[in-house]
C-alpha positions as CSV (number, residue, x, y, z in Angstrom):
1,X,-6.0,-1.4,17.1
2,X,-3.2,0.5,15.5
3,X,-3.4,2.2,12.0
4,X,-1.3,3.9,9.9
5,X,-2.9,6.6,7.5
6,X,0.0,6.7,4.9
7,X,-0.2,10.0,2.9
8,X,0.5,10.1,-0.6
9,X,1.4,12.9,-3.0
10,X,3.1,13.7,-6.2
11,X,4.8,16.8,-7.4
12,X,2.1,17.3,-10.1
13,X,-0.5,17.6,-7.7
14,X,1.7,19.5,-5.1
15,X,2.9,22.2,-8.0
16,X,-0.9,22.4,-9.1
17,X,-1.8,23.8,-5.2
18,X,-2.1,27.6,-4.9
19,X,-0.4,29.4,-1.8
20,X,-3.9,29.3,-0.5
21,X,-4.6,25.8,-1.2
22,X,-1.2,24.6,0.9
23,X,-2.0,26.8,4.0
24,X,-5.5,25.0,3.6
25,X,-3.5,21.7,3.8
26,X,-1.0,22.3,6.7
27,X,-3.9,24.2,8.5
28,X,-6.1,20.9,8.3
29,X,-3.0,18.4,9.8
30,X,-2.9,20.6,12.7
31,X,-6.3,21.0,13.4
32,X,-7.0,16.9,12.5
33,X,-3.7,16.1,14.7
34,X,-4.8,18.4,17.7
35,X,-8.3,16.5,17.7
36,X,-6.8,13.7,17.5
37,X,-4.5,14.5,20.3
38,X,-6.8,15.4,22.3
39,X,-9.4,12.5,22.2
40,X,-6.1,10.1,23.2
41,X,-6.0,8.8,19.3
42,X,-2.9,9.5,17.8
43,X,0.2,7.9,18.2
44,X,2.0,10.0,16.1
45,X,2.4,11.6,13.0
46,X,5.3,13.1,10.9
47,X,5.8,14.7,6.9
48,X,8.7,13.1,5.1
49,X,11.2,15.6,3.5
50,X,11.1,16.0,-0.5
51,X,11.8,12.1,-2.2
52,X,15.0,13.8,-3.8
53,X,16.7,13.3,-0.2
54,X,16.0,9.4,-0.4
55,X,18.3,6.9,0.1
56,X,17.1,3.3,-1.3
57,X,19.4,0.2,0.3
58,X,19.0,-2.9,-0.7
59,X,21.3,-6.0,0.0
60,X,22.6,-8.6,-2.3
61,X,24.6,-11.4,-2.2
62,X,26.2,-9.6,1.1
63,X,26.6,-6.9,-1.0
64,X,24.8,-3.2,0.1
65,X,24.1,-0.7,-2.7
66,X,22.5,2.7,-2.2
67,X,20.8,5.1,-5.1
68,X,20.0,8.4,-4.6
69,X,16.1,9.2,-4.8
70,X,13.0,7.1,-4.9
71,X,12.2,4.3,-7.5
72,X,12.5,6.7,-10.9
73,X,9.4,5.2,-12.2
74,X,7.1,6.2,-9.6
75,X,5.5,9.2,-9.7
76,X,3.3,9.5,-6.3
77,X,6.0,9.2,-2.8
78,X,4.9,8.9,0.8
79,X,4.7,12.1,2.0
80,X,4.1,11.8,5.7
81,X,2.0,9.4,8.2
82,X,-0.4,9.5,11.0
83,X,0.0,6.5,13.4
84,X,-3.6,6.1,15.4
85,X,-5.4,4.1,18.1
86,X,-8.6,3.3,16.4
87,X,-11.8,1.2,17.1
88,X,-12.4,0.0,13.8
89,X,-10.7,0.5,10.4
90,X,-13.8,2.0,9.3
91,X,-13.3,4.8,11.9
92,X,-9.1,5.3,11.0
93,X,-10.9,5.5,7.1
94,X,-13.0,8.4,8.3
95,X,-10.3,10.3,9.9
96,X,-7.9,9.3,6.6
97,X,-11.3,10.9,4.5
98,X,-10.8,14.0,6.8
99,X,-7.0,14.7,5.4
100,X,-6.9,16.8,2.8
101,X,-4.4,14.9,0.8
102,X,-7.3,12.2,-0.1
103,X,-8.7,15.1,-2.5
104,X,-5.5,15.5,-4.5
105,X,-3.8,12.0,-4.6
106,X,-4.3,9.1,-1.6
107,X,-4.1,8.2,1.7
108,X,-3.9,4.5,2.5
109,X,-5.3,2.9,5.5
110,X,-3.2,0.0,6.7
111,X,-4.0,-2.4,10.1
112,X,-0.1,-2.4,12.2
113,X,0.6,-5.7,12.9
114,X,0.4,-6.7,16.6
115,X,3.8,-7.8,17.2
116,X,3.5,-7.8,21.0
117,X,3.1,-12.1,21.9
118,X,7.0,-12.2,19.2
119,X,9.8,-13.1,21.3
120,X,12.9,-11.0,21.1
């Protein structure tokens, strides 16, 4: 089954992180995402740029609008994602447990829809 750790984080906690404390951070993803490279488990995983490059589309009424930014009253933003091959959920929650980011704001564990008996 297919999970998708989805990272959370807000620039409160980001701009309370010493130096240190982000090398700590980007040294854990690599060492989590080479483990789980090598045991055949992830997918793949990627960090999203900074929420003020965000486009937000929505159509109405045939009509398309776009606003610069995330939703202005939300303070945490998705800020990257691992995409895994996991048993169970309980063993994509251990590996979210292992990310850092869990200790300063979230990471959310969510089952990928098995889409593969739809017809195109």
């Amino acid at each position: 089954m297919k999970y998708m750790l989805l990272i959370y984080s807000n620039a409160e906690s980001w701009a309370g992180l010493s130096a240190e404390q982000r090398e700590g951070l980007s040294r854990s993803h690599l060492e989590l995402s080479r483990e789980l490279t090598e045991q055949g488990l992830l997918v793949s995983a990627a960090g999203l740029a900074d929420p003020i490059t965000t486009r937000t589309v929505s159509v109405r009424d045939e009509g398309l609008t776009t606003t610069d930014g995330p939703y202005a009253e939300a303070k945490e933003h998705l800020a990257g994602f691992y995409l895994v091959e996991c048993e169970t959920i309980d063993e994509a929650i251990g590996y979210a447990a292992r990310m850092p980011d869990a200790r300063y704001v979230a990471v959310e564990v969510r089952p990928v829809m098995d889409t593969s008996g739809l017809e195109m």
